[in-house]
N, C-alpha and C positions, 0 to 999 in steps of 0.2 A: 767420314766426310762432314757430316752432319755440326761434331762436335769441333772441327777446323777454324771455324767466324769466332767463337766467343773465347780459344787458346791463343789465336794470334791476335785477335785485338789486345786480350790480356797482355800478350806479350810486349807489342806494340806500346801501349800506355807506360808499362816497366822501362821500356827501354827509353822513351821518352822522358819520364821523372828522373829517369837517374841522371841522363844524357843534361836537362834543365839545370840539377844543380852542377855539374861540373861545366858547365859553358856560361853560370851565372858569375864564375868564377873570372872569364879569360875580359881583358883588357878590349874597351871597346872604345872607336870613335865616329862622333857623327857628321854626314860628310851632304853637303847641302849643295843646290846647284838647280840652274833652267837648263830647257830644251829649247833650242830655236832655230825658226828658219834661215838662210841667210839674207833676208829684209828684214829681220831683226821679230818675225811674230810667231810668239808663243807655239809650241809643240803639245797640246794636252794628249795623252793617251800612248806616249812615247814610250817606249821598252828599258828601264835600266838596271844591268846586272853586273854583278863580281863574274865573271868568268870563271868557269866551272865549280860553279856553287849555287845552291838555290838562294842566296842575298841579292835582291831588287827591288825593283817596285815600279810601276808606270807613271807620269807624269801628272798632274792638276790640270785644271782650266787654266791655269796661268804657265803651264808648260815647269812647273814647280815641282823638286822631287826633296827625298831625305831619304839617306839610309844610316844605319845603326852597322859599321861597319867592325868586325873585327882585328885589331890592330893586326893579327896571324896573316892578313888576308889583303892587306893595304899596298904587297906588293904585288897580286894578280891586278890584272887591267879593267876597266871597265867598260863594257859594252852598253853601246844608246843605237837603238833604233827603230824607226818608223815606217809604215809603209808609204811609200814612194819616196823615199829617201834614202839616200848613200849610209850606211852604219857607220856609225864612229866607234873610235877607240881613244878611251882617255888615263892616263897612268895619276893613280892617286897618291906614287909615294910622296913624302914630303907635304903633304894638304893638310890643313890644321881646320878646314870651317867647309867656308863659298868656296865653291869652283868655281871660274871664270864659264859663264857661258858656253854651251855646246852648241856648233851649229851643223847643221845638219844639210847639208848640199842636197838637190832633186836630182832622182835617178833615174833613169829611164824604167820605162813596167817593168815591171818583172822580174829586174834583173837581181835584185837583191833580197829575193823569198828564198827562205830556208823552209828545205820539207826532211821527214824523219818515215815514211813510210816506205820509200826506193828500197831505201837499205836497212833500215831499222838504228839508225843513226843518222845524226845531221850533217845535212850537206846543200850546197849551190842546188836552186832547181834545175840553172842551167847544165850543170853537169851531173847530172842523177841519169844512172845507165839504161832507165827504161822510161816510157810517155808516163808522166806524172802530171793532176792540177792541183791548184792548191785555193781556196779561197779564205780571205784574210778576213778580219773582223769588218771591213770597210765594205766591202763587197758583203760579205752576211747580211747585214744593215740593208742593203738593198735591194734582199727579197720579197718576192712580190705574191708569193705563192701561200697555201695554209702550212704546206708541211715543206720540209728542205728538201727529201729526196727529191719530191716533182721538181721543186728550184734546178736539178740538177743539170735538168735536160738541156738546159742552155750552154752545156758546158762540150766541148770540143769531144766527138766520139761515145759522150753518154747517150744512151736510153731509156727512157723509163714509159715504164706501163703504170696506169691509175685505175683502179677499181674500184674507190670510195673516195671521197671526202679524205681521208685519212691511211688511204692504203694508197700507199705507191712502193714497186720496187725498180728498180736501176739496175741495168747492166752496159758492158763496153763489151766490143766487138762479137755482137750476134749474141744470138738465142737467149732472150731477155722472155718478158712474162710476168704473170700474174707476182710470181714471187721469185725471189734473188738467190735459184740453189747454184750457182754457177760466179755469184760476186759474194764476199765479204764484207757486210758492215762491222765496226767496229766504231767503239767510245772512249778512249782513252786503253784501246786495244782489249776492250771486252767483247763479245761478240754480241751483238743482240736480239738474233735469233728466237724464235720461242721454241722450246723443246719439241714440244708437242707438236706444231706442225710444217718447221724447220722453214720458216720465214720469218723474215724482217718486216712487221706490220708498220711500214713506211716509217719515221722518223717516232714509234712512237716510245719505245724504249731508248732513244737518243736524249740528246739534251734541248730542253729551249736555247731557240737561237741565240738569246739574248747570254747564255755562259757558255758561245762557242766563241774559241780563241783565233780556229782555222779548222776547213774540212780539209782534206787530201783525197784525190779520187787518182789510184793505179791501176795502168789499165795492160790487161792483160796477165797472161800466166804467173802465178805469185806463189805455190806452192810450196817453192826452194825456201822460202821464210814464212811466210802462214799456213803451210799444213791445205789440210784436204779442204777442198772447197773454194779454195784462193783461184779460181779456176780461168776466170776469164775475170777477176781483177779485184782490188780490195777498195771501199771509203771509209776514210778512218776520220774520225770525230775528236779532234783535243778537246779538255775543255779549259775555262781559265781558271787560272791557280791564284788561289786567296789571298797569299804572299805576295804575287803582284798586282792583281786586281781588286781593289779592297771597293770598300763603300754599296751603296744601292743604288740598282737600277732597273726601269722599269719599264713597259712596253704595254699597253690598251690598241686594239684595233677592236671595229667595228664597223659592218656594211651589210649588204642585202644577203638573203638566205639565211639570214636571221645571222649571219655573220659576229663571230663576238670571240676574241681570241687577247689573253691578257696573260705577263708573266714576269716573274720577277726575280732576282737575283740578290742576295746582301752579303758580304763577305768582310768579319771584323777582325783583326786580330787580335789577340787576348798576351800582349807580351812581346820579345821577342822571336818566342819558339813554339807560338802554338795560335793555330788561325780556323774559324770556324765558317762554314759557307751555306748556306741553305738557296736551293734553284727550283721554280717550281714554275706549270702553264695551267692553265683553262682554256682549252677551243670548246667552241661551237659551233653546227652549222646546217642547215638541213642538206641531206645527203643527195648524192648525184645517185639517182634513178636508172638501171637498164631497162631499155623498151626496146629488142632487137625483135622481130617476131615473125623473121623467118622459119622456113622448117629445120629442125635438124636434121644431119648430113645422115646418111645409114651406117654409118660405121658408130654416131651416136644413139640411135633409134632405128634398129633393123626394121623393114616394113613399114616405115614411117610414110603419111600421105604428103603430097606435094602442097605447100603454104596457098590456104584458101580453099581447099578441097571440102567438097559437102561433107563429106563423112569426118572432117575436123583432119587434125594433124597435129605435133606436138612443134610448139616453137620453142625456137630458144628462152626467152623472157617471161612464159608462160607454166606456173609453175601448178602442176595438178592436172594436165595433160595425160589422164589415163587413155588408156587403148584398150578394147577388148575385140578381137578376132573371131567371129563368129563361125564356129560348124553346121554341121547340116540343118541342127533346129533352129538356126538363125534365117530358113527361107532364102527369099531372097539376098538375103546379106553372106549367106556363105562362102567362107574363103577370106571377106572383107575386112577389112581392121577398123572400127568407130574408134573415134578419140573423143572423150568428153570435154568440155572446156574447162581451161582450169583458172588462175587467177594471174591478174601484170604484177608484176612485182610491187608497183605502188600498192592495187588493192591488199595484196598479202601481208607487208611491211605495216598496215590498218594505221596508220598516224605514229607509229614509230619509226619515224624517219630523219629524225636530230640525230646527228654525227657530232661525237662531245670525244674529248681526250681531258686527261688533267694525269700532271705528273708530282710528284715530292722527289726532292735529293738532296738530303741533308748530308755535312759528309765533317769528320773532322781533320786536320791534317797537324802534323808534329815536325817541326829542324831538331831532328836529332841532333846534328852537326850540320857544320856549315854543306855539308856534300852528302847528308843523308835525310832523305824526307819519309814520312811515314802518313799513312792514311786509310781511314777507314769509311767507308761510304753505304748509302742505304737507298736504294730507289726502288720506287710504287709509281705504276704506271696501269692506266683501266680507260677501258674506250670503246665506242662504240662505233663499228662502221658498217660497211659493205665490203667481200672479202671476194673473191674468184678464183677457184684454182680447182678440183677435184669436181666439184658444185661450185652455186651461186649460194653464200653463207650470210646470215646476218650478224656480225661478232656482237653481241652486245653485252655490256659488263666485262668484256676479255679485259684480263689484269696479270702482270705480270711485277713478280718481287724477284731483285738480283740485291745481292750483299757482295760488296771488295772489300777487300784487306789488302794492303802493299807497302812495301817495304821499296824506296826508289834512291838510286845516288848516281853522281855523274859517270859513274862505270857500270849499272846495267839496272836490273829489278828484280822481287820476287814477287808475283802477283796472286791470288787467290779468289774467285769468285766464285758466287753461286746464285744461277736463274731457277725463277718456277714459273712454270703458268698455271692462270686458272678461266675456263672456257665460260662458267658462271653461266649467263642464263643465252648464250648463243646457239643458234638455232640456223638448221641446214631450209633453204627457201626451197626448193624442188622437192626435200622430203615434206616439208609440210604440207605442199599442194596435194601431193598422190595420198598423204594417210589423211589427210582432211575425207577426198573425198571415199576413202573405205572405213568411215566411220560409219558404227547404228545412227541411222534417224530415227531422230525418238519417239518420231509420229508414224513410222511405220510398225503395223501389225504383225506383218511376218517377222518382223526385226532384220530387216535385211537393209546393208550400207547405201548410202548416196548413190553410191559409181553403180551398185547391183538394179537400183530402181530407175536410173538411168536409160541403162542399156534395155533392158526390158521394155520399158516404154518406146523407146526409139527403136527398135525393132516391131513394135507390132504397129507402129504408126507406120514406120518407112511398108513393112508388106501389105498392109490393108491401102495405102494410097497407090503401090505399083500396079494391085492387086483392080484397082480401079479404074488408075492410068497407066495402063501397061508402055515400058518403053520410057516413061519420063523419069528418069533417077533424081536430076535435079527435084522437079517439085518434092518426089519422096524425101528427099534429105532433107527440106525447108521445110516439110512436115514433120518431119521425126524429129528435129531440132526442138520444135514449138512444142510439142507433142512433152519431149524429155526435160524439154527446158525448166519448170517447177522444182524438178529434183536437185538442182544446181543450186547449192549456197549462194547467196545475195550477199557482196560486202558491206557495210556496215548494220548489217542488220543484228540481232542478238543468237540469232542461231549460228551464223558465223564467225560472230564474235569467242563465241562459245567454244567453237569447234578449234578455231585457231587458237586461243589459251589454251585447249585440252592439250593437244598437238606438240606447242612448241614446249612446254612446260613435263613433256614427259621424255626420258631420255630411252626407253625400253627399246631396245632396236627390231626393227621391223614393224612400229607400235609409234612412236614418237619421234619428232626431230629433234631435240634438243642435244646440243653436244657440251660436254663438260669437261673436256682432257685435262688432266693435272700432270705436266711430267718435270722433271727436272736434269740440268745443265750443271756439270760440278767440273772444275777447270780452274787447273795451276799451272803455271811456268813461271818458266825464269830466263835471265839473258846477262854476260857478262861480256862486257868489251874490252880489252886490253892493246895496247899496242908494244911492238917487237921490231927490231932493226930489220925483217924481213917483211911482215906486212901488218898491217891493221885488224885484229883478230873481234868476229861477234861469234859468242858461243850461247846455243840457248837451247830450251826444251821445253815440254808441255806434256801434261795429261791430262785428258777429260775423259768425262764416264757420264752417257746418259741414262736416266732412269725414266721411263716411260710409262703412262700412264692414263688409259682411256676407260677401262671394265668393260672390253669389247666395244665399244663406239668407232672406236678410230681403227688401234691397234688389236693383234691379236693377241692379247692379254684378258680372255674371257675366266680367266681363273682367279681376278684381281688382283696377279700378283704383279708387279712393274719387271719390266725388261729391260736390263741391265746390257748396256753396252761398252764396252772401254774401246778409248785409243790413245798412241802413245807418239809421242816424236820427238824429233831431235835435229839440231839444225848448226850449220858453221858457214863462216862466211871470209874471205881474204881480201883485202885490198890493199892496192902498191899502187904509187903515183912514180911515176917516170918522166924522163927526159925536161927535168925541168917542172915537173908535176903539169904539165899536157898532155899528159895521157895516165889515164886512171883507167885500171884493171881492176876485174873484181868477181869472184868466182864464187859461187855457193852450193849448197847441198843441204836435203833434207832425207832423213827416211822416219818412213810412219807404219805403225801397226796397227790393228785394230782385231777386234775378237772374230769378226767373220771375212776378211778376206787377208789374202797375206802382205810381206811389209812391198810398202812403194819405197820408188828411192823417187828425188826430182831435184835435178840440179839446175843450177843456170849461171852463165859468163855474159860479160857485157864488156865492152871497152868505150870511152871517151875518148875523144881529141880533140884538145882545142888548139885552133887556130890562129889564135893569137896570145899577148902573153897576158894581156888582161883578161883571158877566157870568157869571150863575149860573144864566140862565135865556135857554138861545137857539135862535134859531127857523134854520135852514136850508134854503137851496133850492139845485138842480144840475141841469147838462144836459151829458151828459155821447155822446163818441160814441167808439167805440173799434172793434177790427177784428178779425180771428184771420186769422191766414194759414192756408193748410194747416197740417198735422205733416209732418214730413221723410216718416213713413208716408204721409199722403195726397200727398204727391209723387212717391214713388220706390217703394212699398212694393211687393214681388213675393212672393207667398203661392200656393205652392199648398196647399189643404188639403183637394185631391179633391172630397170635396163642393163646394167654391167655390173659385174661384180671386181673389186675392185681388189690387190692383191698382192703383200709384198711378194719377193720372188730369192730365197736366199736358202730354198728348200734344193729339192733335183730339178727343177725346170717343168715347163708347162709343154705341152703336146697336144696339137688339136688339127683347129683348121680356120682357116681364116672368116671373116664372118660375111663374105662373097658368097659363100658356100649357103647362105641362110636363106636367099631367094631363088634359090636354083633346088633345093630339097627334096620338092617334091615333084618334080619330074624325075631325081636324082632315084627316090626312095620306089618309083613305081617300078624300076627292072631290077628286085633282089641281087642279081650275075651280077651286075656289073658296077652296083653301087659302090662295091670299096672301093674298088678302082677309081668311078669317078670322082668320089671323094678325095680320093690321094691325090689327086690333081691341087687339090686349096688346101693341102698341108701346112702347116705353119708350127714353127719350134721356137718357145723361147726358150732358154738354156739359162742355167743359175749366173744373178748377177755377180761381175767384177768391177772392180774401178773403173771408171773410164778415165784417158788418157792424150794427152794433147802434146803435139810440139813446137813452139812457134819462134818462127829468127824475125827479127825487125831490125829496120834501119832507120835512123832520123836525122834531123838537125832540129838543134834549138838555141837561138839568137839573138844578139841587136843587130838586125838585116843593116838598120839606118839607125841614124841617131835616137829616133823616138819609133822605131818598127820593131815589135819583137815576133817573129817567125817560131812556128812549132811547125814541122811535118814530119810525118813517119808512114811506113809500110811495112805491113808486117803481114805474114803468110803461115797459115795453121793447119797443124794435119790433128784429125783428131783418130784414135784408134779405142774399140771397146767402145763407141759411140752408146749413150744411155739415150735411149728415147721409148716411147711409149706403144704397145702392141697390144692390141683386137683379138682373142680367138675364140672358137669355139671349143673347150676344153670341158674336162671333169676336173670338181674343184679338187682332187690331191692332185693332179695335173697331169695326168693319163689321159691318155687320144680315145676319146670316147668310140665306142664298136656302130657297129650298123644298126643293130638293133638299140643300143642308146639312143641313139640321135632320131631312128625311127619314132619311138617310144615318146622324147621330149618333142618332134614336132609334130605329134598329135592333141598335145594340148592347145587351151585356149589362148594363151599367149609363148611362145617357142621360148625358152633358155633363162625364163624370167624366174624360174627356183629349182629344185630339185639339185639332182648332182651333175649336169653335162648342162652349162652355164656360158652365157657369151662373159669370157675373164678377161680383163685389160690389167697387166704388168708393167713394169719396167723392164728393159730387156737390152742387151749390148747387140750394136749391129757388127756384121762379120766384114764389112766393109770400110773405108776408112772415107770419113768426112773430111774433104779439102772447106776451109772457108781463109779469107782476104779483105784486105781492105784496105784503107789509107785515110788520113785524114792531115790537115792544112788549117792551121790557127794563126789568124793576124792580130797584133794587138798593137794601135799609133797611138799616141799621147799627144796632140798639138801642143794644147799647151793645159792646163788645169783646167780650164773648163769645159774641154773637152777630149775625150778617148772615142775610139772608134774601135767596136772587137766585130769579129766574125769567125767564123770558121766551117769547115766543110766536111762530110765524112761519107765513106765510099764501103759500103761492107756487100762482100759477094760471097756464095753460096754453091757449091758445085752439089747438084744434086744427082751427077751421073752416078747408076750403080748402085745407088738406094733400093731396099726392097721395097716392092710394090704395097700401099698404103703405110710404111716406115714415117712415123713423125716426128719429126728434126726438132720441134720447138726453137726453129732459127727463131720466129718471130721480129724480124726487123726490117726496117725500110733499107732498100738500096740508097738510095740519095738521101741528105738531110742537110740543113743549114742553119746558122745562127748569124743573123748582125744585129749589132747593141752599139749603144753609144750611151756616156755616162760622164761625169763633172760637176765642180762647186764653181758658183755664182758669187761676186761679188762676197767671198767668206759663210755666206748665211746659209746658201740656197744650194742644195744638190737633186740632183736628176739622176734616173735610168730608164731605160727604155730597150727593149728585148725583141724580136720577131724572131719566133722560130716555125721552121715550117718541115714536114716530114713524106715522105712519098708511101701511096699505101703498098700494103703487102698481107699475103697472107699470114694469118695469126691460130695457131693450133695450142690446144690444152686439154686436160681430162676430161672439162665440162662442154665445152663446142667448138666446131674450128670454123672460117669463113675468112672472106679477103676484104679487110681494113682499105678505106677510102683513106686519101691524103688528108693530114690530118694538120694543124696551126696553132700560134696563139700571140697574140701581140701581147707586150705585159710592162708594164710601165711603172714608177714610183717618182716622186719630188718629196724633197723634204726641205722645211725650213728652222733654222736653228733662233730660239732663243737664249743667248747665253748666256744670258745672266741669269735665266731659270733653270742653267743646265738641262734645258727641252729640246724637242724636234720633234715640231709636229709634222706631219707624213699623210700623202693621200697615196693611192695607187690602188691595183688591182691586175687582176691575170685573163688574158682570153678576150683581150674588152670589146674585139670585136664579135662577140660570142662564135665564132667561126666551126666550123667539124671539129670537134676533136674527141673522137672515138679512139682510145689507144690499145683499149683488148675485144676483140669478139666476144660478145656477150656482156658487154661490159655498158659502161655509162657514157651519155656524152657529157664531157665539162665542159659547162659555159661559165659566163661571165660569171666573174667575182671582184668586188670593187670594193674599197675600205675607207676610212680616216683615220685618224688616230694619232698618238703621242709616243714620244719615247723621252724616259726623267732619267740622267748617271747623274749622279751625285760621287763622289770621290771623298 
């Protein structure tokens, strides 16, 4: 695989030189022409192509185009189009120069967006057989946000959770989260995933905004054409093509939190068969802070003390929250759990708290022939943020290299890429707290750690003061506290300075937080489209194979050798237009293999009808089934995180007992007779993972309700089976039900199940149950008239939690109710506006690192731009959240406030 990037570029470049001189060969002519409105003004940025060919190019500032056309080719049509404009079609035979003017009629929203993610081919949004959105280069422009997934959440039925500066992920209908294992992002159909810990680190492996063409967000089950993981919906990322977007351009923003985000694009042609493109960003920002400091729940921290308890307690946001359980020689304290204090997350973060990204994407591209493109691309992506999922992580330096190779023509593609990550110098925030404070101080004699001189002090202070004041526990703890308090690192001082470099900088597990995963992402397919007097034929397939890579950190790959995973699939698709072409039929199927579970099939049908003959009004239905595999984490994942050890599950399954069982012990452990029995009472099984499995039918319309109203609504209804969610127990780690005397044994130490072999273990696990979830959503979009639109929309996502076992966590993570209205327009030619409120209803939010019930949460977010143009500029102010309002979107997570900008944007053509 390895040696795949430097055979097929080779190849690639041959096929190109040779392909160069015989096309230098064929008869050409150059065909010239404007773009216009019908008031007669200028179109710049207009779309014009040969119809089924990669020959185009987009319009000037003066709505001024040229193409270099081949005379072979002068009798396909040529296609012009703009967003919010009717497409035209113009016939070149017979043109010797100028074209006469093209004008271009306004069209109501929407109605004239072409998407390719429905089906994996081009078609009407309006009659695309499942909820699709699509965002055009117009709307891009007037994001408000640092990164585009958060941008997202304004969109009809999306989600998105934010945990950094730079980490967001997005899901559609239910169980969203820290990270996107349940949606597909996608870049020009690469995946952008990091190997290592099979998350989309928010937009950062995407493209700058500034060389996206169009996003596409499908929602819902996608399986039957993207394979495992398309699960509850895919965003796919175009980006623009060099051939049609040529020239430089440029984007500077700049605001508070040290705000500073810059990026730029140039794209020249060298001829007319070969075009070279370079894209690249710098953010900056200081990062969004958690400060949650409630207790954690007990199923997080068995025995944990109640938030504000004298004897301490471990919070969420509080990272080095040791406990130690005192026995008899603890006095007074016996039986008690003391928590030491440990650090907020700003102290521990010590002034590394700049959230930075920067990207490269050089890439070259080749017209074989007029109908075959070729391309080879190279992208470096490294960034620093705040992460949430397993723990509270600090990524910093996380970098990530992907290499494409592709071979593309208007009948299908062959693609070839390869991702790596690299963890570089990021560092887990909760381990560091706990091994901070079990370090030697170097001022103790005995040689004994922090947390050891600690507790010792604060036990002979707490008994010597009860011993005094008998009956007063409070003063005793205010005593032991002061008493103990000396032992406690001091943030910025140089002994904690000291301690935290030792920490993050060593990756030795049990020893050091530092994580360094290296793993890699290797992924081919192909797709061929043909059409036949029966139906419309897409045939395709794919294999990827991960290579995995921690040295025990992450995975359990303590041997350093990488874990090798394949999976395989294959995909077909039919479609027939009937009665007239008002009704479009369309049927697919995928099956997939992989090395640890057996193959999935997942089909799906869909029908349109339009209702009229201009199809401007149509009715859609789908049934659609799709699958999730494990994450390479619920495969192979090896955590310990003391309190729980963390665990893939792809061996015989785990046997134990639930970790209810851990406060009840020791009345359990005092009647020998009857302890198994009571124990059998908190049995708990999780059994070797499979896929999990979903089936959802939906019905919608999508329309011109009115002249200038376009209507989206749908419902749609999901059964899931094999449910993956996350489970608690008390096990032994090969996963045997630990005996009576284990469990006797392990809670007689000073802290219960925190090492040895009978461990509280959290898995992934399928539930025996099946998960109903629902919902509906309703998108309005009016256009008055140019200078103003009006969008909103509504979304309804429900949860049947009948039947769930008892502590089973869904990871629904979403609001029942949620809303968007926006309004947006150009002023007098120069001047455009948006303006955004979205608002969310809270809900509980569960995940490996803490669960808790999210407040309703908002953000108002606004942009104006004014155009110079005859400096080909637009300067721009805006910002996100401006009325710094809640907006907490995970448990344990940050709140985003305010972010406010200025800045410029230069295309030059």
């Amino acid at each position: 695989m390895r040696s795949l990037f430097p055979a097929l570029t080779t190849g690639l470049f041959l096929a190109a030189a040779s392909s160069h001189s015989v096309q230098a060969q064929q008869a050409t002519r150059e065909v010239f022409g404007t773009v216009q409105t019908d008031a007669g003004e200028p179109l710049p940025g207009a779309t014009v192509f040969i119809k089924g060919t990669y020959i185009g190019s987009t319009t000037n500032s003066e709505g001024a185009f040229r193409l270099v056309v081949p005379v072979s080719q002068l009798s396909a049509p040529l296609s012009v189009s703009f967003v919010g404009f009717e497409s035209a079609v113009v016939s070149l035979e017979n043109v010797t120069g100028n074209l006469a003017p093209i004008i271009l009629q306004p069209a109501p929203a929407l109605v004239n967006e072409v998407v390719v993610s429905a089906s994996r081919v081009e078609e009407n949004i309006l009659r695309a057989g499942v909820t699709v959105d699509k965002l055009n280069t117009q709307q891009l422009a007037r994001l408000t946000t640092p990164d585009l997934i958060t941008s997202l959440a304004r969109q009809k039925g999306v989600d998105v959770t934010t945990s950094g500066m730079f980490m967001a992920s997005a899901s559609t209908r239910g169980f969203g989260g820290a990270t996107s294992e349940r949606l597909v992002q996608l870049v020009d159909y690469m995946d952008t995933q990091s190997p290592s810990l099979n998350i989309n680190a928010g937009n950062a492996l995407g493209l700058p905004e500034i060389d996206m063409a169009s996003v596409e967000v499908l929602h819902g089950p996608s399986s039957a054409l993207y394979g495992a993981n398309a699960f509850n919906g895919v965003v796919l990322t175009n980006s623009k093509d060099p051939f049609q977007y040529e020239g430089l351009s440029v984007r500077l923003r700049g605001g508070n939190r040290n705000y500073l985000d810059g990026q730029l694009r140039y794209a020249l042609r060298l001829g007319k068969k070969v075009a070279v493109k370079v894209s690249g960003s710098y953010a900056r920002a200081n990062d969004w802070m958690a400060s949650n400091y409630d207790a954690l729940g007990q199923a997080y921290a068995p025995g944990n003390n109640p938030a504000g308890s004298g004897l301490g307690y471990d919070a969420v946001n509080r990272y080095g929250d040791v406990g130690n359980t005192f026995g008899a020689t603890g006095g007074a304290l016996n039986g008690k759990t003391v928590y030491m204090p440990g650090w907020t997350e700003r102290e521990l973060v010590a002034g590394d708290n700049r959230a930075q990204l920067y990207r490269i994407i050089p890439s070259v591209h080749w017209l074989i022939s007029d109908k075959l493109k070729a391309a080879v691309e190279f992208k470096r992506a490294e960034g620093t943020t705040s992460y949430q999922f397993t723990n509270r992580y600090r990524f910093k330096d996380f970098a990530t290299n992907q290499w494409r190779a592709e071979l593309k023509s208007d009948k299908g593609f062959l693609r070839a890429y390869q991702t790596q990550d690299f963890g570089n110098n990021s560092y887990d925030l909760p381990f560091t707290g706990a091994f901070m404070q079990t370090l030697k101080d170097p001022s103790s004699a005995a040689g004994l750690t922090y947390g050891q001189q600690y507790f010792q002090a604060y036990a002979v202070a707490y008994n010597t003061y009860l011993a005094m004041n008998p009956g007063n526990t409070a003063g005793a703890e205010q005593a032991a506290r002061t008493k103990a308090a000396p032992y406690q690192l001091v943030p910025g001082t140089p002994a904690f300075d000291a301690a935290r470099q030792q920490v993050i900088a060593d990756a030795t597990p049990g020893v050091g937080s530092r994580i360094n995963p290296s793993s890699l992402l290797n992924d081919i397919s192909g797709q061929y489209n043909f059409k036949t007097d029966v139906a419309d034929i897409v045939l395709g397939g794919a294999y990827r194979q991960y290579r995995l890579g921690s040295n025990g950190q992450l995975f359990s790959d303590r041997d350093g050798k990488r874990i090798v995973n394949d999976e395989y699939g294959a995909y077909l698709q039919l479609t027939k237009e009937l009665l007239a072409n008002r009704l479009k039929l369309t049927a697919a199927g995928r099956i997939d293999d992989s090395k640890n579970f057996k193959s999935v099939f997942s089909p799906r049908a869909s029908a349109v009808f339009s209702l009229d003959k201009q199809q401007l009004h149509n009715l859609r239905a789908s049934y659609n089934q799709a699958y999730r595999s494990p994450t390479q984490q619920g495969q192979y994942l090896s955590l310990d995180l003391a309190r729980v050890l963390l665990l893939g599950n792809i061996g015989n399954g785990y046997s134990g007992y639930s970790t209810a069982a851990a406060s009840q012990l020791g009345r359990i452990l005092r009647n020998p007779a009857t302890a198994q029995q009571e124990l059998d009472a908190y049995a708990v099984q999780a059994d070797r993972l499979k896929p999990e499995r979903v089936a959802t039918w939906e019905i919608g319309y999508k329309g011109l309700l009115l002249p200038n109203l376009v209507l989206d609504v749908n419902y749609y209804n999901s059964r899931y089976n094999d449910f993956i969610g996350q489970v608690r127990l008390i096990s032994n780690v090969d996963g045997s039900k630990p005996t009576v005397a284990q469990i006797g044994a392990t809670a007689a130490t000073p802290r219960p199940f925190q090492s040895g072999n009978t461990r509280v273990i959290q898995v992934q696990a399928n539930a025996n149950q099946e998960v109903k979830a629902s919902g509906s959503v309703i998108a309005l979009t009016y256009t008055a008239f140019k200078a103003l639109s009006l969008t909103g929309n509504y979304t309804l996502n429900l949860l049947d939690r009948e039947g769930l076992p008892e502590g089973f966590q869904t990871y629904y993570n979403t609001p029942k109710h949620k809303y968007n209205i926006g309004a947006y327009g150009e002023l007098a030619k120069v001047l455009t506006y948006s303006l955004n409120y979205r608002w969310a209803q809270g809900h509980l939010f569960e995940s490996p690192f803490a669960a808790g019930q999210l407040k309703a949460y908002s953000s108002l977010d606004a942009q104006l731009g004014y155009s110079l143009t005859k400096l080909h500029t637009t300067l721009q102010v805006g910002g996100s959240n401006l009325a710094n309002a809640n907006n907490i979107q995970v448990y344990g997570g940050p709140q985003v406030g305010r972010l406010v900008y200025a800045g410029l944007s230069l295309d030059i053509k």
